[in-house]
Backbone as a chain_set.jsonl record, in Angstrom:
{"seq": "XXXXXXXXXXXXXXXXXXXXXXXXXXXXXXXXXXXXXXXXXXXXXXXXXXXXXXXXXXXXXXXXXXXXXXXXXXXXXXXXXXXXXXXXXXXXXXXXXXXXXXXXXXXXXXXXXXXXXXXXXXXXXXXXXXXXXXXXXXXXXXXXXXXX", "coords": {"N": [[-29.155, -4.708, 68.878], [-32.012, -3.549, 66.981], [-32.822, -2.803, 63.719], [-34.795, -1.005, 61.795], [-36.836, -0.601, 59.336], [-36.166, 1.445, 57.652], [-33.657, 2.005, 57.688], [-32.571, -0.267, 56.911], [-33.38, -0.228, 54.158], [-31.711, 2.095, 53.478], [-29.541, 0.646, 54.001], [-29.646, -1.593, 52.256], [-29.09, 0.319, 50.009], [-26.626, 1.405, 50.06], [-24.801, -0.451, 49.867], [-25.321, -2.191, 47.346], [-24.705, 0.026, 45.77], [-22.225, 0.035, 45.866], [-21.638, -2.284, 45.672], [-21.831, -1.847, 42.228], [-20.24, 0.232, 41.8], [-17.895, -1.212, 42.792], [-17.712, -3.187, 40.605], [-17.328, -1.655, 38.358], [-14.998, -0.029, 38.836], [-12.662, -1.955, 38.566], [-13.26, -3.592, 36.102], [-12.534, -1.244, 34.193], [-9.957, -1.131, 35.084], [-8.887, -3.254, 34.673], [-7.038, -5.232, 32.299], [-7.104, -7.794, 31.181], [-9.573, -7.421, 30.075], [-10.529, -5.964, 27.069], [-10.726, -3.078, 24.85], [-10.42, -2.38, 23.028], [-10.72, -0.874, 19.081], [-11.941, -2.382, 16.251], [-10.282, -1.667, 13.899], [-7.126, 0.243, 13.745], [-8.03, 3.023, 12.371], [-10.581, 3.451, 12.166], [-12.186, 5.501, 11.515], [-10.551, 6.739, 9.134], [-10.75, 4.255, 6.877], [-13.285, 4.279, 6.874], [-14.062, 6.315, 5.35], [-12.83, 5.631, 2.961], [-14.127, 3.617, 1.731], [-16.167, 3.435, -0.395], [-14.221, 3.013, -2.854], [-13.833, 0.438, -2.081], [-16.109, -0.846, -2.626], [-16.499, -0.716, -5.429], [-14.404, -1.906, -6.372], [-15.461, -3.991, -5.648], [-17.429, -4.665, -7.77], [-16.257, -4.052, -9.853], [-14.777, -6.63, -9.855], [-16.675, -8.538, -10.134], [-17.808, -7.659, -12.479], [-16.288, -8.164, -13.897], [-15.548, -10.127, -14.206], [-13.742, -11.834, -12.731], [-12.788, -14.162, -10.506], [-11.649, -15.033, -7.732], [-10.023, -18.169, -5.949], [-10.171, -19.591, -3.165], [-8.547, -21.71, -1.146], [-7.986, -24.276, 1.549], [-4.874, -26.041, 1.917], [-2.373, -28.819, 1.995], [-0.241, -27.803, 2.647], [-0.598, -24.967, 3.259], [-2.595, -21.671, 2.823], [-4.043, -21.446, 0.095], [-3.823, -19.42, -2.636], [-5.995, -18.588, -5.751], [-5.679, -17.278, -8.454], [-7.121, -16.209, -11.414], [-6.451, -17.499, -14.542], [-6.343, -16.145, -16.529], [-5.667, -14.058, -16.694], [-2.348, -12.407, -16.721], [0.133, -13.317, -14.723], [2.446, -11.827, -13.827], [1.893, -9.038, -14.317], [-0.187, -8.726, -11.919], [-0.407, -6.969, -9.215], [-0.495, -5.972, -5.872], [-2.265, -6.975, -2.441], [-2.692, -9.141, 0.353], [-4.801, -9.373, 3.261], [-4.799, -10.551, 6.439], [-7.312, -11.041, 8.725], [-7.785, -11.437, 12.419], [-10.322, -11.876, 14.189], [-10.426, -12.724, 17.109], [-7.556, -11.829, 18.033], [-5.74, -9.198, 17.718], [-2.766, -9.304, 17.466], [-2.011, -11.091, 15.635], [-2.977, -10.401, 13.354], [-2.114, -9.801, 9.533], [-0.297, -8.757, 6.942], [0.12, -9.477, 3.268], [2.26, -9.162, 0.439], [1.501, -9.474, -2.74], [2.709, -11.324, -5.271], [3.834, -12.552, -7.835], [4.509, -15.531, -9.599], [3.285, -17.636, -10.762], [-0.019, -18.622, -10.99], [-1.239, -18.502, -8.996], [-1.286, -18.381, -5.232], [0.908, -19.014, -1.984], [0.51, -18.715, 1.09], [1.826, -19.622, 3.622], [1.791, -22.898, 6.237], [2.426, -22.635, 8.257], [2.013, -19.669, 9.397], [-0.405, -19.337, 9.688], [-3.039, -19.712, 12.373], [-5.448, -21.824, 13.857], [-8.593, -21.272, 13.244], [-11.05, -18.755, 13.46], [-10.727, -16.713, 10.413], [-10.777, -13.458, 8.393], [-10.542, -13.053, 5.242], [-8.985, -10.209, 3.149], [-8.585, -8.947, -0.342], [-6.879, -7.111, -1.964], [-6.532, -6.013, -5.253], [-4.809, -5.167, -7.706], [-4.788, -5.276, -11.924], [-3.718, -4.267, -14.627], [-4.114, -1.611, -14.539], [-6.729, -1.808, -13.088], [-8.674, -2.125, -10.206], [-9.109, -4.444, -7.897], [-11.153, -6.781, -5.254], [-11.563, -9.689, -3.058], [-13.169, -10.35, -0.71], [-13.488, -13.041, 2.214], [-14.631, -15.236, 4.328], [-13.197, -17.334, 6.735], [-12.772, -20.769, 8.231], [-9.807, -21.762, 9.519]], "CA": [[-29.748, -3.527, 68.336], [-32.927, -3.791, 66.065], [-32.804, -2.427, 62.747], [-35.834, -0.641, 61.535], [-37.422, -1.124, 58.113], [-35.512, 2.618, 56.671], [-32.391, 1.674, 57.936], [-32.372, -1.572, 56.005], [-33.496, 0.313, 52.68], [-30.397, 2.664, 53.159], [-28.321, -0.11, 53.838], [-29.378, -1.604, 51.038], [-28.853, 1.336, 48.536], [-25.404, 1.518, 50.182], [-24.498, -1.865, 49.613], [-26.124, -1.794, 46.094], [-24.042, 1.405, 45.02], [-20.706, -0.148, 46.096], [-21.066, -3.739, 44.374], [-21.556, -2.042, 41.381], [-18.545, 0.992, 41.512], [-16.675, -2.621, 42.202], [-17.106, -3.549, 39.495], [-17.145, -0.105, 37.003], [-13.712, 0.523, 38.707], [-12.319, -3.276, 38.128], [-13.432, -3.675, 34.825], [-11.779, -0.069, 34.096], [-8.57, -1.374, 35.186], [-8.22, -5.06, 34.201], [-6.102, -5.446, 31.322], [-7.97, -8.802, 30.294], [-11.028, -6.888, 29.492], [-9.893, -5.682, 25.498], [-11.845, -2.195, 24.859], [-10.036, -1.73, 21.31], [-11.366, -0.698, 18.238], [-11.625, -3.62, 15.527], [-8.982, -1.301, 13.417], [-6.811, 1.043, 14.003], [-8.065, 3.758, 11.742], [-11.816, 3.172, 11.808], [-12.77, 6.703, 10.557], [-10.204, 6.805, 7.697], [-11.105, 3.318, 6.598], [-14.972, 4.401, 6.555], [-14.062, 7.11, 3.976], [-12.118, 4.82, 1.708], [-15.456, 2.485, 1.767], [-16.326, 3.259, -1.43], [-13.458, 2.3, -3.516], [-13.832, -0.938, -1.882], [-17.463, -1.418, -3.113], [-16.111, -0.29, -7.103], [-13.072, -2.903, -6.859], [-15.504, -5.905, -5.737], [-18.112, -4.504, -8.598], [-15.37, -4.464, -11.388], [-14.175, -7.695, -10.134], [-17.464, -9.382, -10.624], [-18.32, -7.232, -14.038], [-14.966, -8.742, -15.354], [-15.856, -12.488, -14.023], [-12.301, -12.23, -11.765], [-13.442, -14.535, -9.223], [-10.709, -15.93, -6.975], [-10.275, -19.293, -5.302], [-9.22, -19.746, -1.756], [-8.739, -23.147, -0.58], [-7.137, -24.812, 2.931], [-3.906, -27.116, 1.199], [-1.317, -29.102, 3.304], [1.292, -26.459, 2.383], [-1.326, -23.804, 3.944], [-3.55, -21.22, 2.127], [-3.367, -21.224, -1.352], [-4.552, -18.505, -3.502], [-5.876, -19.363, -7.155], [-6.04, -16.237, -9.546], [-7.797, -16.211, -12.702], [-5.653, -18.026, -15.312], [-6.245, -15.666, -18.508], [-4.683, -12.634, -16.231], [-0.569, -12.5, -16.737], [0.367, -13.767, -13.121], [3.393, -11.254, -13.99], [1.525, -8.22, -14.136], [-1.071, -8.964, -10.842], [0.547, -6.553, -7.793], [-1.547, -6.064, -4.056], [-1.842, -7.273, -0.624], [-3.4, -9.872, 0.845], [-4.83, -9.131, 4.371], [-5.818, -11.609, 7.436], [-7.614, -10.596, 10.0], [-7.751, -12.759, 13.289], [-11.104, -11.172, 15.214], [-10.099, -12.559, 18.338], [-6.295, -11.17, 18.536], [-4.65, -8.341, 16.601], [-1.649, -9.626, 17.422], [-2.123, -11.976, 14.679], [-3.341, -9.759, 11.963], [-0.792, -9.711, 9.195], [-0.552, -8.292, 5.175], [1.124, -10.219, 2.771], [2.265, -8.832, -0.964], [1.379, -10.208, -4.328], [4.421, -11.156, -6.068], [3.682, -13.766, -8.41], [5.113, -16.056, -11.237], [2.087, -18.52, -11.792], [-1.575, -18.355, -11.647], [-1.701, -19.249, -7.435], [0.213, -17.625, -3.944], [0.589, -19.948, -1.167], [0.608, -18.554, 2.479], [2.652, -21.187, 4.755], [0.815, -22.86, 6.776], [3.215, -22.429, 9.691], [1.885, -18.297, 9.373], [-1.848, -19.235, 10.155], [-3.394, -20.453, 13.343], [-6.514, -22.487, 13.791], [-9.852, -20.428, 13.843], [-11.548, -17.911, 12.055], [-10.075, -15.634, 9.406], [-11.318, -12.624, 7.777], [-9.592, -12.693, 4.593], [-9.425, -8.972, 2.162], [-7.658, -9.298, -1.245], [-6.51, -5.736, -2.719], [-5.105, -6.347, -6.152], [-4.811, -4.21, -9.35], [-4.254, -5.867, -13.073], [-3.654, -3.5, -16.016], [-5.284, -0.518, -13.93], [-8.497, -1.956, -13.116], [-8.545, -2.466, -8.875], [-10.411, -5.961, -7.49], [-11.429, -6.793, -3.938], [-11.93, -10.316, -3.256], [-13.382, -11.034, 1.081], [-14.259, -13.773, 2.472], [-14.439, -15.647, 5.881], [-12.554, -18.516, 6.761], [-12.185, -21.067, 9.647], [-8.727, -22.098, 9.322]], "C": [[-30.732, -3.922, 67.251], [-32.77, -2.692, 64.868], [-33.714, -2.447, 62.448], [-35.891, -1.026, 59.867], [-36.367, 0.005, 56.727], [-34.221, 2.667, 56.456], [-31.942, 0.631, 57.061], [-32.665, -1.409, 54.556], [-31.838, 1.105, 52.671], [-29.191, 1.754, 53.025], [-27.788, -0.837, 52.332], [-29.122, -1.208, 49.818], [-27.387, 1.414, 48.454], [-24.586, 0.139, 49.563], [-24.329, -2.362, 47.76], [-25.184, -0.799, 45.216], [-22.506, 0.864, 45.597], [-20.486, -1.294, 45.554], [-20.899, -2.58, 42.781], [-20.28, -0.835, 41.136], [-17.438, -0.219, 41.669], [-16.556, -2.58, 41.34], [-16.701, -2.747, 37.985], [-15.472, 0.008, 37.651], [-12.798, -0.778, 38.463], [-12.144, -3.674, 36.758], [-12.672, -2.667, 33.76], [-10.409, -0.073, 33.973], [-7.716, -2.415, 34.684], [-7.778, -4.531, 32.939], [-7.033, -6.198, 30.803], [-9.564, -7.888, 29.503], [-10.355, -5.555, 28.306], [-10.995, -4.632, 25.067], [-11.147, -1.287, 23.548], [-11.152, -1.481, 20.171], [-11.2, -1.961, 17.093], [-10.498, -3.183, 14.554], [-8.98, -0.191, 13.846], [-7.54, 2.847, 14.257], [-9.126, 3.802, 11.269], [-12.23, 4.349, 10.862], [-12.13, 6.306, 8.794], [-10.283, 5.222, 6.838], [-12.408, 3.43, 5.798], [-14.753, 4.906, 4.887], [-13.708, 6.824, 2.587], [-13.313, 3.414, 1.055], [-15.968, 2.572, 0.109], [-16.091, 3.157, -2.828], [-13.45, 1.183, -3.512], [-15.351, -1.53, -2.77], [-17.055, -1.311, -4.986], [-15.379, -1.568, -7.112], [-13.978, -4.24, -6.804], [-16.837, -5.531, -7.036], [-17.313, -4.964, -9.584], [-15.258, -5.704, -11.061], [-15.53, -8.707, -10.69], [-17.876, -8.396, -12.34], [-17.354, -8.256, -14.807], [-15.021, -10.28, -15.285], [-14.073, -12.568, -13.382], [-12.416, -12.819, -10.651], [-11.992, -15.117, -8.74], [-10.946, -17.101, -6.019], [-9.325, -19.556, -3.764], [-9.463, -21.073, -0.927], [-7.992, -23.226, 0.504], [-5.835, -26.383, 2.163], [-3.0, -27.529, 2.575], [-0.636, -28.564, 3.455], [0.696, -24.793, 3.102], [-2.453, -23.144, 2.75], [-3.239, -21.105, 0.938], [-4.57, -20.338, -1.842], [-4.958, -18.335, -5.003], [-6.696, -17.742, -7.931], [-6.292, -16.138, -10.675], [-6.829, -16.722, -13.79], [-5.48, -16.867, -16.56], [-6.035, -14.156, -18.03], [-3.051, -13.16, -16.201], [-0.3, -12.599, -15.044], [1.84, -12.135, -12.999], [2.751, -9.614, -13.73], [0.268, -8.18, -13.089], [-0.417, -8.121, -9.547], [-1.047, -6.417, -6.39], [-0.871, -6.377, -3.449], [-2.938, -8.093, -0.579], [-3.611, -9.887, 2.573], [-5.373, -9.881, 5.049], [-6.082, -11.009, 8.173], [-8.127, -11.225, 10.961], [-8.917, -11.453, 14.099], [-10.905, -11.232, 16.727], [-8.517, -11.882, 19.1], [-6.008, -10.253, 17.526], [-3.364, -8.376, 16.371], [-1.055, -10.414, 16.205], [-2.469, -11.936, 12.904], [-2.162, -9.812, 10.909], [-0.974, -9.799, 7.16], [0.688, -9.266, 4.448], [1.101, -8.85, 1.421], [2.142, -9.744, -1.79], [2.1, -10.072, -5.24], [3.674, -13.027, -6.935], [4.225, -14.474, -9.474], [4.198, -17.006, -11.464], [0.917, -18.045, -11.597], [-2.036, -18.122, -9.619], [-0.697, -18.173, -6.303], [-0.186, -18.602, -3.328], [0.974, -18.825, 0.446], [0.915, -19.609, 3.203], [1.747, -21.335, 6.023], [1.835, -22.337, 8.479], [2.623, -20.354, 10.364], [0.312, -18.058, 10.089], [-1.69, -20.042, 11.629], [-4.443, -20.587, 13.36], [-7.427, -21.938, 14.27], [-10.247, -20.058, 13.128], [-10.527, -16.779, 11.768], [-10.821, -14.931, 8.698], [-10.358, -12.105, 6.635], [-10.16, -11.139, 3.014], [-8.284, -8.984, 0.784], [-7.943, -8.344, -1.93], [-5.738, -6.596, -3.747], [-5.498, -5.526, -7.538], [-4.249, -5.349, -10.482], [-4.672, -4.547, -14.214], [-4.416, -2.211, -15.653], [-6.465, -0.705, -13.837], [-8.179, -2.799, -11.583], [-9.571, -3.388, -8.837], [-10.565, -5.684, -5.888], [-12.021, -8.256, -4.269], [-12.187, -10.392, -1.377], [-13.975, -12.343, 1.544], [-13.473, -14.277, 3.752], [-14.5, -16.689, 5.557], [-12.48, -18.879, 7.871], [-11.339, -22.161, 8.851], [-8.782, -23.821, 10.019]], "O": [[-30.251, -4.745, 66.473], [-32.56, -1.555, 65.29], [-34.236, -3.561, 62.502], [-35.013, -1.685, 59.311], [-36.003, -0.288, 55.588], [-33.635, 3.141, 55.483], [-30.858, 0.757, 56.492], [-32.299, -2.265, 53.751], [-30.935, 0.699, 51.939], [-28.201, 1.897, 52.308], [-26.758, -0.859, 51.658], [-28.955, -1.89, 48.807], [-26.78, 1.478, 47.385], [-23.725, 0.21, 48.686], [-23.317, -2.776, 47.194], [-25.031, -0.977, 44.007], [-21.666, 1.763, 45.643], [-19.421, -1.547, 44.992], [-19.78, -2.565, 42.269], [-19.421, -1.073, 40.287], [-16.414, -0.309, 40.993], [-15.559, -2.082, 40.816], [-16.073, -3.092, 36.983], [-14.639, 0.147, 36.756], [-11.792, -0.318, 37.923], [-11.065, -4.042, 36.292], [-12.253, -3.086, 32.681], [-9.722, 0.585, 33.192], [-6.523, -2.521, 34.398], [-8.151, -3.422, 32.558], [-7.846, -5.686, 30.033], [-10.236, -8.053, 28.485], [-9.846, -4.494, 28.664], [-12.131, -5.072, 24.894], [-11.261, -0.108, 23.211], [-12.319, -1.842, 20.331], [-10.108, -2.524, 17.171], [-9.695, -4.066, 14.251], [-9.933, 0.479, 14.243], [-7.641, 3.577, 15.243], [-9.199, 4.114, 10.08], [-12.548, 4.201, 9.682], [-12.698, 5.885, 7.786], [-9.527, 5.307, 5.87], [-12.685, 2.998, 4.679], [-15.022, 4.386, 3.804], [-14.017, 7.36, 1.523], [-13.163, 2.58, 0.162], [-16.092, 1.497, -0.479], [-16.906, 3.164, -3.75], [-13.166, 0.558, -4.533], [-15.418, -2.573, -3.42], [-17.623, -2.162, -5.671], [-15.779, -2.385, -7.942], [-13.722, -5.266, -7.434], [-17.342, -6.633, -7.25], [-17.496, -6.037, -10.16], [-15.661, -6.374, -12.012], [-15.349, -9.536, -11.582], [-18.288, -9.11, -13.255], [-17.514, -8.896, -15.846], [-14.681, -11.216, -16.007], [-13.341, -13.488, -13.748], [-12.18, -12.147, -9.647], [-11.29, -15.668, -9.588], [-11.956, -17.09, -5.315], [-8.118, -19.652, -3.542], [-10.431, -21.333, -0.213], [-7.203, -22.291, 0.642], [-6.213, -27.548, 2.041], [-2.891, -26.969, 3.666], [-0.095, -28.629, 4.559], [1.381, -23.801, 3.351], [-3.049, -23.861, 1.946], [-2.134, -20.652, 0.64], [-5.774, -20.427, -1.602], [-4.027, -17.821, -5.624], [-7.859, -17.341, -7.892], [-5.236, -15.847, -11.237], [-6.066, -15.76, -13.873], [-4.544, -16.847, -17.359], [-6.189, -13.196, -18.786], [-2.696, -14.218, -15.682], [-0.701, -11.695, -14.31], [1.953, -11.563, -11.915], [3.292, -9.01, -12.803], [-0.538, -7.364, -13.535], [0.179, -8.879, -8.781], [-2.217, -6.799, -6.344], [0.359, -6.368, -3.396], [-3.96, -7.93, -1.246], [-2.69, -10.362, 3.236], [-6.502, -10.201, 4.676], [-5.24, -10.211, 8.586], [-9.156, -11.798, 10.6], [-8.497, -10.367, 14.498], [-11.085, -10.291, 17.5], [-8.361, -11.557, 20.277], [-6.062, -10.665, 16.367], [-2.771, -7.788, 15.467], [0.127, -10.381, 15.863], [-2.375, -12.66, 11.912], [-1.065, -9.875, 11.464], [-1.549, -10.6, 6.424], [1.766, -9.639, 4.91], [0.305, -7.912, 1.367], [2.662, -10.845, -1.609], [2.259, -9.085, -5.959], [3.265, -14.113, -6.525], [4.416, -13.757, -10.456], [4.247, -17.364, -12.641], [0.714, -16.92, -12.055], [-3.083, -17.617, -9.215], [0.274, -17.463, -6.563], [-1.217, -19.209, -3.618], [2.059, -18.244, 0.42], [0.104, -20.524, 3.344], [1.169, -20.456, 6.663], [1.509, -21.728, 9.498], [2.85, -19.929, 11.497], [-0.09, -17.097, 10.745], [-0.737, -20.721, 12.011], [-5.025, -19.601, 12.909], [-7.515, -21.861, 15.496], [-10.152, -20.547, 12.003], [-9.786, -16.155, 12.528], [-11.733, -15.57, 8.175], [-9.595, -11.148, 6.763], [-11.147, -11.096, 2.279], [-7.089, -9.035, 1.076], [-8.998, -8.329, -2.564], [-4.848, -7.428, -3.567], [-6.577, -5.494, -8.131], [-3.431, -6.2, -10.134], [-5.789, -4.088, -14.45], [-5.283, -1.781, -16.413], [-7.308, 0.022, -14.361], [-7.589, -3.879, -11.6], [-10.632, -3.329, -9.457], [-10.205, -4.643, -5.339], [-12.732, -8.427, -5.259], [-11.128, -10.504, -0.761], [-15.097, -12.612, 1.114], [-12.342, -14.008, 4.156], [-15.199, -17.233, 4.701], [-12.225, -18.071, 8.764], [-11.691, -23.007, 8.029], [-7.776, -24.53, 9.993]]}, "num_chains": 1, "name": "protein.A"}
């Protein structure tokens, strides 16, 4: 049977319009393909945005810089010496971009100047680290990105 020139356009539209519903209904279904939001609670996050910009202002008005180094014992956290380690409370938040499984808040409980995060708690990559912490009623924010 010969196949004309119109026949072979339709075929190809048909053809054409069924690779790609493959793959729109495939992609739809797979599991592996991760179509989360980067947090939970994106909206109410947004709205809280500009507390966060005040806490990392005060912290640089007041010269509260924090030090975050990679130690053999894991992450260590180095907090301003001429703040009372005693009165310092927060959270310290990781955030693993490629899994959420991995995300994970610590508290700020301290008796010297430093926190250590074990290293057994991290895994090797990048980190998006956020450091909430209040001293004497005056909120900080310290962020920064890390490859572990």
């Amino acid at each position: 049977m010969k196949i004309n020139w119109g026949t072979g356009i339709v075929l190809a539209f048909i053809g054409f319009i069924s690779f790609i519903l493959y793959f729109v209904v495939r992609m739809s279904t797979d599991d592996s393909a991760n179509h989360d939001l980067v947090t939970e609670e994106y909206y109410k996050k947004e709205l809280a945005y500009q507390q966060q910009i005040d806490a990392s202002k005060t912290a640089m008005e007041m010269n509260a810089n924090l030090t975050v180094e990679k130690t053999a014992e894991g992450l260590m956290i180095y907090f301003p010496e001429r703040f009372n380690p005693n009165k310092i409370s927060g959270t310290v938040s990781l955030y693993r971009p490629s899994n959420k499984h991995l995300d994970t808040n610590f508290p700020i409980s301290l008796s010297k100047t430093h926190l250590l995060i074990p290293d057994n708690r991290l895994v090797d990559g990048r980190w998006d680290i956020s450091i909430n912490w209040e001293y004497e009623g005056n909120s900080f924010l310290h962020k920064q990105k890390l490859v572990y």
